[in-house]
Legacy VTK file of the C-alpha trace (Angstrom):
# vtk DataFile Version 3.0
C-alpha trace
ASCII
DATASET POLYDATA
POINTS 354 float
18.120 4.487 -13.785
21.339 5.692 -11.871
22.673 9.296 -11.845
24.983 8.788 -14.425
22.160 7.711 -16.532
20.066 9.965 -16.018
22.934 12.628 -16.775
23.694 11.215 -20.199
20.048 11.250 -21.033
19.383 14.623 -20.202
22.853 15.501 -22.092
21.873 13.830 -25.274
18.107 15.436 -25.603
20.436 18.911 -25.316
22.736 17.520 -27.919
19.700 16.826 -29.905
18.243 20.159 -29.282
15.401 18.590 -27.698
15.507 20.870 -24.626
16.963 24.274 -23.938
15.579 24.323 -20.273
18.864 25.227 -18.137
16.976 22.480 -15.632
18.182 20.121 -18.341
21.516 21.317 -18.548
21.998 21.227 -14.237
20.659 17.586 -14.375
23.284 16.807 -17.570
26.155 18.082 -14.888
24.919 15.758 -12.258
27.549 13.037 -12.545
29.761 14.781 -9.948
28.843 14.495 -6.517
25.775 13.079 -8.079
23.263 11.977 -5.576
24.143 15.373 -3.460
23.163 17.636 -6.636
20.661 15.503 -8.034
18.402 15.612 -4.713
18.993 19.517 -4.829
18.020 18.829 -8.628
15.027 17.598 -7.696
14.207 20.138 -5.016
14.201 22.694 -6.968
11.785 21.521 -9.821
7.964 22.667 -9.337
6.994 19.182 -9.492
8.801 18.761 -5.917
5.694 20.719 -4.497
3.213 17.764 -5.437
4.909 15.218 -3.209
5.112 15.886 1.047
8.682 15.480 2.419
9.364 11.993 3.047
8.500 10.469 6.906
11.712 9.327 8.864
10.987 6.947 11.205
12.989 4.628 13.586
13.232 0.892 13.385
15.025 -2.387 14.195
17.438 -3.508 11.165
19.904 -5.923 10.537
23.640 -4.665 10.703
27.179 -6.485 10.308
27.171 -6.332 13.968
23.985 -7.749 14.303
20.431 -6.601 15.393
20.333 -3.017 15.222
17.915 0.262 14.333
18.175 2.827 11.826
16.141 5.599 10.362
14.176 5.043 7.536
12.157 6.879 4.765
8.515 6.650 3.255
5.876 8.952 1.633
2.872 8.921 3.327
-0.153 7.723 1.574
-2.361 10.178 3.399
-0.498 13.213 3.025
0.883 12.159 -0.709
-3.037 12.626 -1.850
-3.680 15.415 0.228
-0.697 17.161 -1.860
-2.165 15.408 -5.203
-5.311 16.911 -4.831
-4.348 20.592 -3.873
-1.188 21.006 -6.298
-2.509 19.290 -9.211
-6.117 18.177 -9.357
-5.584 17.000 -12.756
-3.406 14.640 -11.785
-5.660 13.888 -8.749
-8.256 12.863 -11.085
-6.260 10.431 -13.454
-5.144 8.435 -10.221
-8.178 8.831 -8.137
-11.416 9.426 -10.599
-13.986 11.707 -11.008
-16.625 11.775 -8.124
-18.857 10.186 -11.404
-16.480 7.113 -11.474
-16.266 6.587 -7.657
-19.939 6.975 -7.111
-19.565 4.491 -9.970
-17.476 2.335 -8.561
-19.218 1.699 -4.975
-22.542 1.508 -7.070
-21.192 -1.022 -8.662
-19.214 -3.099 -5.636
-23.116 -2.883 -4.344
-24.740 -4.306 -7.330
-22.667 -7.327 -7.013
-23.154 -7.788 -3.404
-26.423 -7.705 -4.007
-26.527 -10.271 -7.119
-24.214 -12.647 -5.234
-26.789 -15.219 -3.381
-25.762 -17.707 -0.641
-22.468 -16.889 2.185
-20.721 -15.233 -0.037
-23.163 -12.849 -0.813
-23.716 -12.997 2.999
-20.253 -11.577 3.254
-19.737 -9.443 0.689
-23.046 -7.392 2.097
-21.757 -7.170 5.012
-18.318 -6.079 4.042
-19.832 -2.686 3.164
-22.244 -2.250 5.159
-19.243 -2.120 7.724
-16.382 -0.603 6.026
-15.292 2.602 8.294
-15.884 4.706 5.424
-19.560 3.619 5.086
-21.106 6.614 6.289
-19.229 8.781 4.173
-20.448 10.183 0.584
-19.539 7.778 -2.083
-18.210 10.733 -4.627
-15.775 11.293 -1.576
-14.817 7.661 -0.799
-11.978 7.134 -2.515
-11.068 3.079 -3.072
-7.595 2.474 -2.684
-5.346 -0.665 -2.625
-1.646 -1.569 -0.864
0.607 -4.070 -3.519
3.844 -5.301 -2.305
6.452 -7.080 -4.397
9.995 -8.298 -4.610
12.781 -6.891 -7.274
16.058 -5.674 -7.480
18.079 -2.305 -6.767
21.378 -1.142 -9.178
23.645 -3.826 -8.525
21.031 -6.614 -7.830
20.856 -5.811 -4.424
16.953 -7.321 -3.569
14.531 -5.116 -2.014
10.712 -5.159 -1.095
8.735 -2.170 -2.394
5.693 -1.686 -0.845
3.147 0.891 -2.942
-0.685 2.445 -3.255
-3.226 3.955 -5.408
-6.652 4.556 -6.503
-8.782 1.781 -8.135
-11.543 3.942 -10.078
-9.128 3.638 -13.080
-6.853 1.242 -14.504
-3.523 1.732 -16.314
-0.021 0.422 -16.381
1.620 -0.067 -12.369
4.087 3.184 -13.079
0.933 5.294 -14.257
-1.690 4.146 -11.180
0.459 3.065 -8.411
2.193 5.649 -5.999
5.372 4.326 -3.789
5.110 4.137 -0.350
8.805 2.951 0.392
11.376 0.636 -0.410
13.109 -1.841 2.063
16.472 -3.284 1.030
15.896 -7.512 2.066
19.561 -7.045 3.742
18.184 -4.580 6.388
15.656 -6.981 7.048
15.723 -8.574 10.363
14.613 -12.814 11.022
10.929 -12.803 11.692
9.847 -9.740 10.170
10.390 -7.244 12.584
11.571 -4.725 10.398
8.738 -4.962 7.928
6.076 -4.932 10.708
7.543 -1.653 11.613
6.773 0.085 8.584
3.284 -1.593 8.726
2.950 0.339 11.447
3.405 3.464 9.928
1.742 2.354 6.378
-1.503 1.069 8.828
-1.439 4.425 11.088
-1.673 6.375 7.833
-4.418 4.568 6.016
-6.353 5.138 9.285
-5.510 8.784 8.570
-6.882 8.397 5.183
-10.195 6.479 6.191
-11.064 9.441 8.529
-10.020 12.531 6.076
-7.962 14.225 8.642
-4.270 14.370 8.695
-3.312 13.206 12.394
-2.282 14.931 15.767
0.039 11.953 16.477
2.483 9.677 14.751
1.838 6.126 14.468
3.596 5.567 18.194
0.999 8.045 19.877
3.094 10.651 20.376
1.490 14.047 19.998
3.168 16.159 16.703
4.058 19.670 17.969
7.212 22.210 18.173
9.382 20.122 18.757
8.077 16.945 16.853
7.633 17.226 12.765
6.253 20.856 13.582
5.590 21.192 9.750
2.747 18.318 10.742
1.840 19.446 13.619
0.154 22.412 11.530
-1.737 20.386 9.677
-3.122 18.250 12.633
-6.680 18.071 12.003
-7.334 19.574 9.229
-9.116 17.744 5.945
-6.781 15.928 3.800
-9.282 16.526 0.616
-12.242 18.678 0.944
-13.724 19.529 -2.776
-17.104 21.294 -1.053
-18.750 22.833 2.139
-16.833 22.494 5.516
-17.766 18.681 7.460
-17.698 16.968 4.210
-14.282 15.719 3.577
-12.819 12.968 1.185
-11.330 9.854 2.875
-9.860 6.930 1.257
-11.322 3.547 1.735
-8.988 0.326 1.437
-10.304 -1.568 -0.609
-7.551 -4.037 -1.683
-4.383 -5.995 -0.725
-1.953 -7.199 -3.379
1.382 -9.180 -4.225
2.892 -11.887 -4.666
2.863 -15.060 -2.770
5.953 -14.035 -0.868
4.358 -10.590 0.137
1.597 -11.449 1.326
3.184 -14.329 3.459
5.020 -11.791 5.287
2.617 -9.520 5.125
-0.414 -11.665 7.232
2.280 -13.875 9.148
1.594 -17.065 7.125
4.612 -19.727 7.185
4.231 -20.894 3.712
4.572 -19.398 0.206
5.235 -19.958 -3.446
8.259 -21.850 -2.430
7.150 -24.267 -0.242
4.907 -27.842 -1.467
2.143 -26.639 0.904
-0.183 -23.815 -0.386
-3.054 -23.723 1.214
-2.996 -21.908 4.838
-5.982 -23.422 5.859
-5.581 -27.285 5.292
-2.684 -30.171 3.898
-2.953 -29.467 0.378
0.698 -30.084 -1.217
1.733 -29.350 -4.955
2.537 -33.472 -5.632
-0.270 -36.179 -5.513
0.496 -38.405 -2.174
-1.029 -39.397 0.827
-2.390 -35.658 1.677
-4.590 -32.939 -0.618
-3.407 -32.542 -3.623
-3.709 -29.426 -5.079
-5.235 -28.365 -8.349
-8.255 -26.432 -9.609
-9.996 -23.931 -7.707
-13.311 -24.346 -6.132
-15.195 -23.192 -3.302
-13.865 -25.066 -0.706
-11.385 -27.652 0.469
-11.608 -30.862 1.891
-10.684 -29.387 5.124
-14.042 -28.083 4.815
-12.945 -24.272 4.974
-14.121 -22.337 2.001
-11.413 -20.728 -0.384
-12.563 -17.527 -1.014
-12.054 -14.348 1.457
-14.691 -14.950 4.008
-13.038 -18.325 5.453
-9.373 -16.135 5.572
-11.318 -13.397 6.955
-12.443 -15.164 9.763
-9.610 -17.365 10.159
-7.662 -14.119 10.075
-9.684 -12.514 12.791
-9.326 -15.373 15.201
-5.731 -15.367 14.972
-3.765 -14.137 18.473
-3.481 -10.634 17.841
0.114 -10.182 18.261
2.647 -7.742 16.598
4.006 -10.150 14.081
0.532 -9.987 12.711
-0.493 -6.377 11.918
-3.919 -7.038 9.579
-5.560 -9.480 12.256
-8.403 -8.196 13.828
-6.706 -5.786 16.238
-6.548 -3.296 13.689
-9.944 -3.975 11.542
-11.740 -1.717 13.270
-9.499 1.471 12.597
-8.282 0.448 8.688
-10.802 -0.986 7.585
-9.114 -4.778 7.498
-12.711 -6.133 6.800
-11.900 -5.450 3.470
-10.170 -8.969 2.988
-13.560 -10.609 2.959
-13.548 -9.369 -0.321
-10.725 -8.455 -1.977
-8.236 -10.795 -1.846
-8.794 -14.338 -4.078
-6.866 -17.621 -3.469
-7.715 -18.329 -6.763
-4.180 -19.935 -7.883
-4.994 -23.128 -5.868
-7.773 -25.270 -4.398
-7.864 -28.842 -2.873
-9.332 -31.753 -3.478
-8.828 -36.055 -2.174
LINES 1 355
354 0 1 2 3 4 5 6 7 8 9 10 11 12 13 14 15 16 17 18 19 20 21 22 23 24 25 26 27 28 29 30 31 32 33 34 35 36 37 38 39 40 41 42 43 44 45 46 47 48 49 50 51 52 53 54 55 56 57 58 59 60 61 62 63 64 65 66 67 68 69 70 71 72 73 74 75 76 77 78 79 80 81 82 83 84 85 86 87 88 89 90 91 92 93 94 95 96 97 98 99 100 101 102 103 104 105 106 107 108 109 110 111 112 113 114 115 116 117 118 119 120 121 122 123 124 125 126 127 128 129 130 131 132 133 134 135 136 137 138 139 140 141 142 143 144 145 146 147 148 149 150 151 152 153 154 155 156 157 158 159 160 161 162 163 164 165 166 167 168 169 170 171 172 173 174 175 176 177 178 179 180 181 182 183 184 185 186 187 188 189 190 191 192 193 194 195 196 197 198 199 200 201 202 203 204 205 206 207 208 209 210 211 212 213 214 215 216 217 218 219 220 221 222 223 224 225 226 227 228 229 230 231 232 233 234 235 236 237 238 239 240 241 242 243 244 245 246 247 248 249 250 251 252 253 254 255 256 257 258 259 260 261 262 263 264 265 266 267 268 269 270 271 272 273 274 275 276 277 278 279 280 281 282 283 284 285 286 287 288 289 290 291 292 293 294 295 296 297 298 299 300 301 302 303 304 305 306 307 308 309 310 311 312 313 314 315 316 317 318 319 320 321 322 323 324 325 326 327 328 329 330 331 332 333 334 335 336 337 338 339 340 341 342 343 344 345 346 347 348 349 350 351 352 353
């Protein structure tokens, strides 16, 4: 919705007499100078208190002159529930669950683990027996998942937006998913360097979010303080959730990585997606019968004898060079909780066979 829009909609519920809030009639008087008033708008509503102040960061970007860096914008998954759960627990709840449903939810995850027989059951075992969060309460481990996609700005410009959110509950993607931050493709620099970057910062705060701290130091290392995001540096170390007695904070536990072929291409520094004949990362398999794999229905492994589901990408994942074009590999698995790809994510679209 533009500005304009959004003016003329909050101009015809007054016409109606839908509304007499005077916050109504300032956003119907929004057209001029629009973006300036509508951000002050929006600042001055009491829902602005539920949402931290966005995270500028610096980063390489593609100019008309060429490589180049800029600052952008994001909303921090770790301090976004943080906020959530002190401003407005109700609305903590809907997104997140009641510690019933999340104690529900792991009990659950462990039931199939356990009913699963064979590698895969192997795997998925192991998965949470290993999962950073492990040792935490499961009415305070909150399951999260990232989703990434492709769509289109006002005007058609094309942009990547990269979101979160709980996975107790499910519901339409505007009611369940929160936004992390949106990266116009034209900023976007050959190789991926400009995406990496903010998977640097989305990475750095889910580690934030699988301890249950907010952090002394930005996703660089540098310390917050005085004279860096002092607003933060007040907050360092402190519990991002904690619903009972002192030492037993929430956390949030990744639990799932989604989007489209494209995304998650980019995101795990594969070479092929949708677009391409070849879609298997592991083997030949091609989308037209010939001389190679054809593919076609899924099944548990390919001819190239790796198996389909998570545990082969897993591993072929963690033996990958661990580089900066590749920012899930195994480097990080340790802090994020990366070992989560053994079970979450299904190449169930395609499988091989002769």
């Amino acid at each position: 919705m533009s500005i304009t829009d959004a003016a003329d909609w909050a101009g015809a519920r007054l016409q109606e007499g839908a509304c007499a809030d005077p916050k109504m009639h300032a956003l119907a008087h929004c057209v001029r100078d629009g973006e300036r008033k509508l951000h002050a708008w929006a600042d001055a509503q009491p829902w602005r208190a539920t949402l931290p102040q966005p995270y500028a960061f610096r980063a390489p970007v593609a100019t008309l002159a060429g490589p180049g860096e800029a600052e952008l914008h994001c909303l921090l998954p770790h301090e976004v529930l943080s906020n959530l759960f002190r401003e407005v627990p109700a609305v903590f709840a809907e997104l997140f669950g009641t510690p019933e449903e999340r104690v529900a939810f792991w009990g659950e995850l462990d039931r199939t683990a356990q009913e699963v027989t064979g590698p895969r059951g192997e795997e998925h075992r192991r998965w949470l027996q290993q999962h950073p969060c492990v040792l935490t309460p499961p009415a305070h481990r909150i399951p999260c998942g990232i989703h990434g996609d492709g769509g289109q700005m006002h005007g058609g410009e094309k942009i990547t937006a990269v979101s979160w959110g709980g996975l107790c509950r499910r519901g339409p993607t505007a009611d369940t998913r929160l936004l992390f931050m949106v990266l116009k493709d034209s900023l976007q620099l050959p190789g991926h360097a400009t995406l990496y970057r903010c998977f640097e910062v989305l990475v750095w705060s889910f580690e934030a979010l699988a301890k249950g701290f907010f952090p002394e130091k930005d996703e660089l290392g540098r310390p917050f303080g005085s004279g860096h995001h002092p607003a933060r540096a007040a907050l360092a170390g402190q519990p991002l959730a904690s619903p009972g007695p002192p030492g037993t904070p929430m956390c949030g536990a990744w639990c799932e990585l989604r989007g489209d072929w494209l995304f998650l291409r980019d995101a795990m520094g594969f070479e092929h997606h949708y677009g391409a004949r070849a879609m298997c990362h592991f083997c030949s398999a091609r989308n037209q019968p010939g001389p190679l794999y054809f593919g076609s229905h899924f099944r548990d492994t390919g001819p190239c004898g790796r198996p389909w589901w998570a545990e082969g990408l897993a591993a072929w994942m963690a033996g990958l060079p661990k580089t900066p074009s590749r920012p899930w590999c195994g480097c990080r698995a340790p802090a994020c909780g990366a070992a989560c790809l053994t079970s979450c994510i299904r190449w169930s679209s395609a499988s091989c066979k002769r």
